[in-house]
N, C-alpha and C positions, 0 to 999 in steps of 0.2 A: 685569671680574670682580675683585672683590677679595680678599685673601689666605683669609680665614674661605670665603668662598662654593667655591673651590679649592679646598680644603683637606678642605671639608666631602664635596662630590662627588664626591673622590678617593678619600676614608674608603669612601661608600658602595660607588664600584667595587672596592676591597678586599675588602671584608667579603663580595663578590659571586662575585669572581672566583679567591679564595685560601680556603683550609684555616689556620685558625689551631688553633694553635701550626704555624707553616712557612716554609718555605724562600723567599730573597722578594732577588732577583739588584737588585743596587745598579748606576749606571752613571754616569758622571761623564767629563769632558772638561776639560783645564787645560793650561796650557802647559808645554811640557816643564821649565824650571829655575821652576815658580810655588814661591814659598817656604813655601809652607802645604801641600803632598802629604801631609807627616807628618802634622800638623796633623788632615789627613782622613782618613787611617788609622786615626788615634789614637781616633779617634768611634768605630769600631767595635772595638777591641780586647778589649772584655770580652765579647767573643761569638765563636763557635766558629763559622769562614767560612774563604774561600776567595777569594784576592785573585789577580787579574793583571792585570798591566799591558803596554800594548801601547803603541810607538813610531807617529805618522803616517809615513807616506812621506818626508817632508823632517825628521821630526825636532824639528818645531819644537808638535810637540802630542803630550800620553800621554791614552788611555784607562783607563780603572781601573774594574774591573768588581769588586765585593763580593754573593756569595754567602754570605748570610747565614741563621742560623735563628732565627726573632723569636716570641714570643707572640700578639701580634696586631698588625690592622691599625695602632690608633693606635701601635706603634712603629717601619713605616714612617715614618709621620706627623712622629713628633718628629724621627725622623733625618733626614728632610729637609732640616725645619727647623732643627737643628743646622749640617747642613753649609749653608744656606743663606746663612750669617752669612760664610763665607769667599768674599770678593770676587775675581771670575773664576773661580770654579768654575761647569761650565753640566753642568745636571743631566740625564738624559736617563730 
């Protein structure tokens, strides 16, 4: 499957499964000193959310969960794809 086809089916379970203008929980995995954390903060900074970060067991990986409030579907979509661009980010 390629990125458009993905992308596209993902829009549709959005627009299915959410209320837009809403609340719409971000999740991400990187390793604990990745030099880009900020970097992926910084993507969602002009929005009014709810950020926390959890430590793995050894330490050697952060979770980072964003509780965010969006418009609609297609701006999941593009923040994805934003943070898509930062290599070893694994999106969840």
């Amino acid at each position: 499957m390629n990125n458009y086809e993905f992308y596209s089916r993902f829009h549709e379970q959005l627009k299915k499964s959410q209320s837009w203008p809403g609340r719409y929980v971000f999740k991400f995995i990187l390793k604990s000193n990745h030099p880009d954390r900020n970097k992926l903060e910084d993507f969602f900074k002009k929005f009014k959310k709810k950020i926390s970060v959890r430590s793995s067991s050894k330490q050697n990986y952060i979770s980072i969960t964003i509780m965010v409030s969006l418009i609609s579907s297609e701006d999941v979509i593009l923040m994805y794809k934003r943070v898509s661009k930062i290599k070893g980010v694994i999106m969840i």
